[in-house]
Structure formats: structure tokens, C-alpha cells
N, CA, C and O of each residue as an XYZ file, in Angstrom:
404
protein
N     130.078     91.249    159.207
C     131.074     90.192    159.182
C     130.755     89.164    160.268
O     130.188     89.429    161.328
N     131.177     87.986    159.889
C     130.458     86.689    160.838
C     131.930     86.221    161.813
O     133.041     85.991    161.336
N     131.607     86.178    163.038
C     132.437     85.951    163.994
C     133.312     84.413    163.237
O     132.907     83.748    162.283
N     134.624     84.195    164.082
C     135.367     83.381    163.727
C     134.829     82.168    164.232
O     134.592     82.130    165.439
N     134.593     81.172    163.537
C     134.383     79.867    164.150
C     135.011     79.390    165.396
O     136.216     79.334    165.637
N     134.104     79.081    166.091
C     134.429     77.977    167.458
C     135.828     77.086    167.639
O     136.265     76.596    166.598
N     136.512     76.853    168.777
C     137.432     75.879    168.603
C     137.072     74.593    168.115
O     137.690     73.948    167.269
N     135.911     74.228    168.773
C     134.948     73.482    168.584
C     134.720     72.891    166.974
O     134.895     71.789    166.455
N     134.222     74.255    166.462
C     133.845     73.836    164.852
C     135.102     73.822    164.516
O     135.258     72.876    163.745
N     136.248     74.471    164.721
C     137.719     74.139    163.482
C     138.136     72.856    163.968
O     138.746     72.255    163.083
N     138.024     72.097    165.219
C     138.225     70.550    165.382
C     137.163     69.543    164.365
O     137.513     68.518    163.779
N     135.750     70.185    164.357
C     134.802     69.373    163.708
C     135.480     69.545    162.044
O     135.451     68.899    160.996
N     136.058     70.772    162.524
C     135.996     71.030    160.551
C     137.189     70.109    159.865
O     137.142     69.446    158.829
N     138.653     70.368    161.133
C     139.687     69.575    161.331
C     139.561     67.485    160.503
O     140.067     66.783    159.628
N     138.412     67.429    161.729
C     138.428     65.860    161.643
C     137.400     65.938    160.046
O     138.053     65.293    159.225
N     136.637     66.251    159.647
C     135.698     66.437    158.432
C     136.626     66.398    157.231
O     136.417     65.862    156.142
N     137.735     67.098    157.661
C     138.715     67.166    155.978
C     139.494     66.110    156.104
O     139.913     65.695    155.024
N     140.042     65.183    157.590
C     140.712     64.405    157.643
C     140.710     63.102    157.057
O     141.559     62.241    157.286
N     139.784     62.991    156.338
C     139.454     62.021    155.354
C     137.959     61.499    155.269
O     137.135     61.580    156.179
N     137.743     60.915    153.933
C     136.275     60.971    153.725
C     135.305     60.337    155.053
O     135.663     59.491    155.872
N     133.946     61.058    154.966
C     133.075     60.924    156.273
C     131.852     60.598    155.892
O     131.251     61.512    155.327
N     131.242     59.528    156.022
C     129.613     59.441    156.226
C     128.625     59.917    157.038
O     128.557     59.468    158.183
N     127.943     60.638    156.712
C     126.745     61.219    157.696
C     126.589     60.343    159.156
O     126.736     60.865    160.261
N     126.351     59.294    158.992
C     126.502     58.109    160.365
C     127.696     58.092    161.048
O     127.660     57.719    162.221
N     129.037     58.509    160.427
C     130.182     58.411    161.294
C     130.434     59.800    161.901
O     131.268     60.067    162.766
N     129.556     60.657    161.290
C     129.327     62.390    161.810
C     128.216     62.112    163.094
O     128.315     62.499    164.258
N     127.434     61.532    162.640
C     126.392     61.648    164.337
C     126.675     60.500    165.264
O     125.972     60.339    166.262
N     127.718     59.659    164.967
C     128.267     58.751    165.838
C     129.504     59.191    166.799
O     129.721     58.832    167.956
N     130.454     60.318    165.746
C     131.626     60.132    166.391
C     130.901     62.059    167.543
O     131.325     62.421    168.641
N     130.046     62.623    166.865
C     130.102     64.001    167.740
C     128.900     64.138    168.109
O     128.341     65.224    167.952
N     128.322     63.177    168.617
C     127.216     62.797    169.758
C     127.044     64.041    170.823
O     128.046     64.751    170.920
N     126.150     64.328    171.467
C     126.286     65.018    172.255
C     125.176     64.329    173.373
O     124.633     63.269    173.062
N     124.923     64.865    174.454
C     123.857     64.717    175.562
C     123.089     65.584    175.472
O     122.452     65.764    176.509
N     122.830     66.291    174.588
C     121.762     67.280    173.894
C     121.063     65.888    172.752
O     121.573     64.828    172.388
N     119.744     66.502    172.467
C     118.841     65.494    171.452
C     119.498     66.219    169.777
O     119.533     65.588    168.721
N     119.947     67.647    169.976
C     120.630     67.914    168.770
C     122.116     67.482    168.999
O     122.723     66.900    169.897
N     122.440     68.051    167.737
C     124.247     67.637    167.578
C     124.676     69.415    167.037
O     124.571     69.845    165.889
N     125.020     69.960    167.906
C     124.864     71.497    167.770
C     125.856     72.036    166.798
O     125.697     73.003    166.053
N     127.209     71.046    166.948
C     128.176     71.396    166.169
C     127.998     70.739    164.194
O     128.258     71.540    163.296
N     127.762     69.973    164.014
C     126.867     68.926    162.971
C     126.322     70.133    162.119
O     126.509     70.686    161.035
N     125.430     70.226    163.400
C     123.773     70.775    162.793
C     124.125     72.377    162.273
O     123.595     72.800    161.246
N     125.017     73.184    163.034
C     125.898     74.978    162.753
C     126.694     74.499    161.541
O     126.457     75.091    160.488
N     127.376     73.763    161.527
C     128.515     73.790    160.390
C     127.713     73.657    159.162
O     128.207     74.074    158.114
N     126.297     73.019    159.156
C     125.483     72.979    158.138
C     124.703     74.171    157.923
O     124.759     74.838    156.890
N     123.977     74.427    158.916
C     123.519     76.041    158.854
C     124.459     77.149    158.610
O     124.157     78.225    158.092
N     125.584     76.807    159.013
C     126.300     78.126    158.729
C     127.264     77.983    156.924
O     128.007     78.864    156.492
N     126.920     76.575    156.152
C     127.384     76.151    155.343
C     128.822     76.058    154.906
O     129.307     76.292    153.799
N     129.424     75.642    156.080
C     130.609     74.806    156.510
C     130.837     73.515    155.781
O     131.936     73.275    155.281
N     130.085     72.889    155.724
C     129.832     71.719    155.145
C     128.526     70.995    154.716
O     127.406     71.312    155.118
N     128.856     69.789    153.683
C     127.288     69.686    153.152
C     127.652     68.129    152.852
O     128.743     67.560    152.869
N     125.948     67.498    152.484
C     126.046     66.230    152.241
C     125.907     65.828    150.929
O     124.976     66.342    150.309
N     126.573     65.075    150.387
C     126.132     64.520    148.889
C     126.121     62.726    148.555
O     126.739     61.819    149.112
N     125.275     62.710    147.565
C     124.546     61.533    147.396
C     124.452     60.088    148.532
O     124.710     60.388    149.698
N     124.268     59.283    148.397
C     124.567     58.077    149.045
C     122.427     58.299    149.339
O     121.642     59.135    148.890
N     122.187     56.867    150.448
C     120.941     57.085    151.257
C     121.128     56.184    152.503
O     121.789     55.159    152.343
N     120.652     56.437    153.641
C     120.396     55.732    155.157
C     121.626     56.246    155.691
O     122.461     55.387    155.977
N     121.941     57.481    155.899
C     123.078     58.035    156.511
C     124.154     57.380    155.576
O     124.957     56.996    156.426
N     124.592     57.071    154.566
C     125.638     56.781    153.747
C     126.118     58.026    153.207
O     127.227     58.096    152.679
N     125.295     59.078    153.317
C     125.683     60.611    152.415
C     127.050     60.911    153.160
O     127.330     60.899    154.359
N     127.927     61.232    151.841
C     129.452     61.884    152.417
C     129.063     63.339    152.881
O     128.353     64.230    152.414
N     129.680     63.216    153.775
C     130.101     65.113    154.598
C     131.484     65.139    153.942
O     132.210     64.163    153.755
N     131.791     66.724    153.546
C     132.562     67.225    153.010
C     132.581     68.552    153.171
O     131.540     69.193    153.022
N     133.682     69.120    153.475
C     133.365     70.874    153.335
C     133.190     71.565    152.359
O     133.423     71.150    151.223
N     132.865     72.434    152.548
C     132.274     73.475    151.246
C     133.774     74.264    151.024
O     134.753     74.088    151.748
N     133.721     75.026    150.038
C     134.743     76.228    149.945
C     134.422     76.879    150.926
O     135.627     77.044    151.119
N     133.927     77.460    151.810
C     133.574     78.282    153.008
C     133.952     77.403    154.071
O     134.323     78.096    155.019
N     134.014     76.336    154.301
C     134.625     75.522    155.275
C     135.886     75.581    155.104
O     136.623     75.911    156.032
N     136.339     75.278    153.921
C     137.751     75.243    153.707
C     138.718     76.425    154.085
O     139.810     76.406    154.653
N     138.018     77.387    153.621
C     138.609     79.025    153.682
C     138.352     78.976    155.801
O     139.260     79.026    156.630
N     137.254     78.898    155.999
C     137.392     78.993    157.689
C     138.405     78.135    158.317
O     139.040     78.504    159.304
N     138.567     76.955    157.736
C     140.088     76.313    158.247
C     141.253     76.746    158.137
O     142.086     76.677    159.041
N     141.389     77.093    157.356
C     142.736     77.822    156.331
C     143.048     79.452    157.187
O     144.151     79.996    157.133
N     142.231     79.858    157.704
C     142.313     81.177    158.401
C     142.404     80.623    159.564
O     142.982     81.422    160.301
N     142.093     79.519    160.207
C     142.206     79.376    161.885
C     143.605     78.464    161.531
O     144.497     78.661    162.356
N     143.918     77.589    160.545
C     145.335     77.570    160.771
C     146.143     79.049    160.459
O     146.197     79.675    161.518
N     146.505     79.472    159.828
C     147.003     81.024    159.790
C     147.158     81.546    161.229
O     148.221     81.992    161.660
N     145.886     81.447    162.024
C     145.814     82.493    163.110
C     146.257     81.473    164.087
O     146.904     81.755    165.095
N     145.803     80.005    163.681
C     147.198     79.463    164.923
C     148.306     79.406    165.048
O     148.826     79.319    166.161
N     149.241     79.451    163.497
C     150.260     79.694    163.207
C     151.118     80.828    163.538
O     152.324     80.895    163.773
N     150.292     81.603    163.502
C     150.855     83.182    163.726
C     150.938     83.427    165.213
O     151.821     84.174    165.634
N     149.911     82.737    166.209
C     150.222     82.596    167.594
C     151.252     81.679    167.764
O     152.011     82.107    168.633
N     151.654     80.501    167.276
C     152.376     79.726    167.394
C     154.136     80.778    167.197
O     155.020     81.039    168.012
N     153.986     81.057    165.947
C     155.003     82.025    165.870
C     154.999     82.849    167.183
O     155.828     82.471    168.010
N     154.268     83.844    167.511
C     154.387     84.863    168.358
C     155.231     84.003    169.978
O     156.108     84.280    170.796
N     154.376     83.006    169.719
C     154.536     82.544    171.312
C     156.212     81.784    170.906
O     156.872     82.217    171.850
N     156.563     81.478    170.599
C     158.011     80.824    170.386
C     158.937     82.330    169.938
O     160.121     82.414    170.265
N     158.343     83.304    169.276
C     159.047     84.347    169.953
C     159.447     84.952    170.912
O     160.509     85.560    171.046
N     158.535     84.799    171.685
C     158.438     85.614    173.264
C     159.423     84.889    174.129
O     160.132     85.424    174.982
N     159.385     83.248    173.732
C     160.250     82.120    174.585
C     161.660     82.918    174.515
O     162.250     83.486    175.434
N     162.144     82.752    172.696
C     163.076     82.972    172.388
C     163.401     84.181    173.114
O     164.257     83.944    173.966
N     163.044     85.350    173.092
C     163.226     86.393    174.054
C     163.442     86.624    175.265
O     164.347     87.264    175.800
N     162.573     86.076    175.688
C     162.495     85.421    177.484
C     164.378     84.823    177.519
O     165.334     85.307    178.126
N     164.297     83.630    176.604
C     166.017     82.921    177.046
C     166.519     84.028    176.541
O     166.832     84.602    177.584
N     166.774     84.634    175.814
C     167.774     85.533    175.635
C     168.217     86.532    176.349
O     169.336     87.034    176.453
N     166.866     86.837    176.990
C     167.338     87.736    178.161
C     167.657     87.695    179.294
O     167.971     88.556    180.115
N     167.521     86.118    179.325
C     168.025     85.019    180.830
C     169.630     85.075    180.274
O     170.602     85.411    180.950
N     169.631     84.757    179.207
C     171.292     84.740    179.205
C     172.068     86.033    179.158
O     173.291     86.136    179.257
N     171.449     86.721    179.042
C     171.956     88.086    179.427
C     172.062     88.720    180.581
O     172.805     89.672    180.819
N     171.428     88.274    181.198
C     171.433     88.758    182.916
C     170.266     89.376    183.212
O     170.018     89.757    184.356
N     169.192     89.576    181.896
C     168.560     90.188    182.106
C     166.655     89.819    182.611
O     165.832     90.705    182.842
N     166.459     88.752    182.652
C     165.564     88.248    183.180
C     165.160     88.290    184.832
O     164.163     87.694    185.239
């Protein structure tokens, strides 16, 4: 089984679904100070996402069904922390108003 994607890649994957993307606005907007683009270059190797038609960096980026499904599980698992942690709050005050904090 393949480890959970990076915060990193579910932001890349994030902004990628956020509406249509050209290959040029992918190596413009997640540049790095490396000569690669590490996050770019994994989401493709790991087939996260892929390019179709166009030419001179005009090719759309788009996620794959495997991108999609890796988003869809890191929202879930942020959700479910999100839940947990607004539980614990809720608990925390409740037990302040109880005397018991």
C-alpha cells in the first residue's frame, strides 16, 4: 500500500481541480529553487495527474481518477480531524462549565 500523499501534493492536487490548468501555469505557479519541480514532476509519476492535447505548454493538467480518489480521502481525513478537534473543544467548554476543567 502507497503512503498518503504529501500536504504538499493535496494543495497541488487542491489548486489542479480548482479549475482548468495549462502545463505553463503548472511550472509557473509551483516553481521551485530546485532545476526540477518535485511536486509537478511526483503527481505525474505517481499518476495523480496527466496532460492532454494542446502544444508549447498549452497541454491541460487534470487529475486522473487516482488523483481524485487521493483528494477525496485527504478531505475525509481532514474532515474527520476537523470533527474530532471541535469535539474535544466542545468537551473542554463543557467541562469548564461544569467546574470541571
Amino acid at each position: 500500500m502507497k503512503p498518503e500523499p504529501s500536504l504538499i501534493m493535496i494543495q497541488f492536487l487542491q489548486w489542479v481541480a480548482d479549475r482548468p490548468r495549462c502545463r505553463a501555469d503548472v511550472l509557473d505557479a509551483w516553481q521551485s529553487s530546485c532545476p526540477r519541480f518535485p511536486v509537478w514532476e511526483d503527481a505525474r509519476a505517481e499518476g495523480l495527474v496527466r496532460q492532454r492535447g494542446g502544444e508549447r505548454g498549452e497541454n491541460r493538467v487534470e487529475l486522473t481518477a487516482r488523483g481524485r480518489r487521493a483528494l477525496t480521502r485527504a478531505g475525509a481525513d481532514q474532515t474527520l480531524a476537523d470533527q474530532t478537534a471541535a469535539n474535544q473543544t466542545l468537551a473542554n467548554q463543557t467541562g469548564e462549565a461544569h467546574g470541571r476543567a
